[in-house]
C-alpha positions, 0 to 999 in steps of 0.5 A: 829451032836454033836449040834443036841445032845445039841438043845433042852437043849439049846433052854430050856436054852436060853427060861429060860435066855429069861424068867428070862430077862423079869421077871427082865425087868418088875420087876426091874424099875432100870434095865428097865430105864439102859436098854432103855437109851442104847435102845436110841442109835439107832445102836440097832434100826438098828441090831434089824431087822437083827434078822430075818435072823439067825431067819429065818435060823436056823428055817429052819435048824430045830434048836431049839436052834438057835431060842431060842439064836436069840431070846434072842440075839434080847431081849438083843440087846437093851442095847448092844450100850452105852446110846449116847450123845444126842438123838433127841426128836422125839427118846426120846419121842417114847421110853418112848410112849414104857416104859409107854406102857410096865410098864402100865397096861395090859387090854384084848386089850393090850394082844391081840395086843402084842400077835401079836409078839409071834405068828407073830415070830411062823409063821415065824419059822413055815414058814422056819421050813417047807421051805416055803419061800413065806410065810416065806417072806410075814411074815417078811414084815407083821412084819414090817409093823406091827411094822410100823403100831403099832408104828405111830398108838400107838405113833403118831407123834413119831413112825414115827421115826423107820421107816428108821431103819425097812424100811432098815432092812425090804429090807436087810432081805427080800433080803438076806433071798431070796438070801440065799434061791436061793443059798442054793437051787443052791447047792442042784440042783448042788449035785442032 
């Protein structure tokens, strides 16, 4: 009851937080190429997917604030890890495919393509918000391919090298999101 009090305050918090961390991400080159040098650790290659699960948990608890701290979690997650001693070539060259992608210039067609994401993430707390799991879990696989696809489209050759770390995040969340979803669902009956 208490958090309820707090949700939207924090979620407007941690929106602003997410904000300001964009703002300094584009702006600040020097804080841009920290951050990616971590981002080629690939452990947060490998964290980044299971976002999806407190995601997709607190829009199904109505949380506002959980959403707003997963997103902020998941944006942060990039330099979490310390830069690694080496990193293979096909990683080095995705990641920087992303940096140019990022820094370069935005036309129409680029904003359309990466508005996929925020509405992509609208769908799937829209999805769990309203207890539709089927449609929750088509959305996450869409994500992945998404990403999948955008990648290797985009990237070549290079963007191939997510496809272990969304593959495996893609079938731990699908299945512990429809795990959670059948125990919670087994408790309710249990309590009925």
């Amino acid at each position: 009851m208490m958090l309820k009090k707090y949700d939207k305050p924090l979620a407007v918090l941690f929106g602003f937080l997410t904000l300001v961390f964009l703002v300094i991400a584009f702006t600040n080159k020097d804080f841009l190429d920290w951050a990616f040098a971590r981002h080629h650790n690939q452990l947060s290659w490998y964290i980044r997917p299971l976002f999806i699960l407190p995601f997709c948990y607190f829009a199904y608890k109505r949380s506002l604030a959980g959403i707003s701290v997963t997103i902020f979690c998941l944006l942060t997650s990039m330099f979490w890890f310390p830069e690694p001693n080496t990193v293979s070539n096909q990683v080095k060259d995705f990641l920087q495919f992303e940096v140019d992608y990022l820094t370069g210039e935005w036309g129409i067609g680029k904003i359309l393509i990466t508005s996929i994401v925020p509405i992509s993430l609208t769908a799937l707390a829209v999805a769990f918000w309203k207890r539709n799991v089927m449609i929750g879990l088509t959305v996450i696989v869409f994500i992945a391919l998404g990403k999948m696809g955008w990648s290797v489209i985009f990237a070549g050759e290079s963007g191939k090298s997510i496809m272990i770390p969304a593959i495996s995040g893609l079938m731990i969340c699908v299945g512990l999101v429809y795990w959670g979803i059948k125990r919670s669902q087994k408790k309710s009956n249990i309590t009925h």
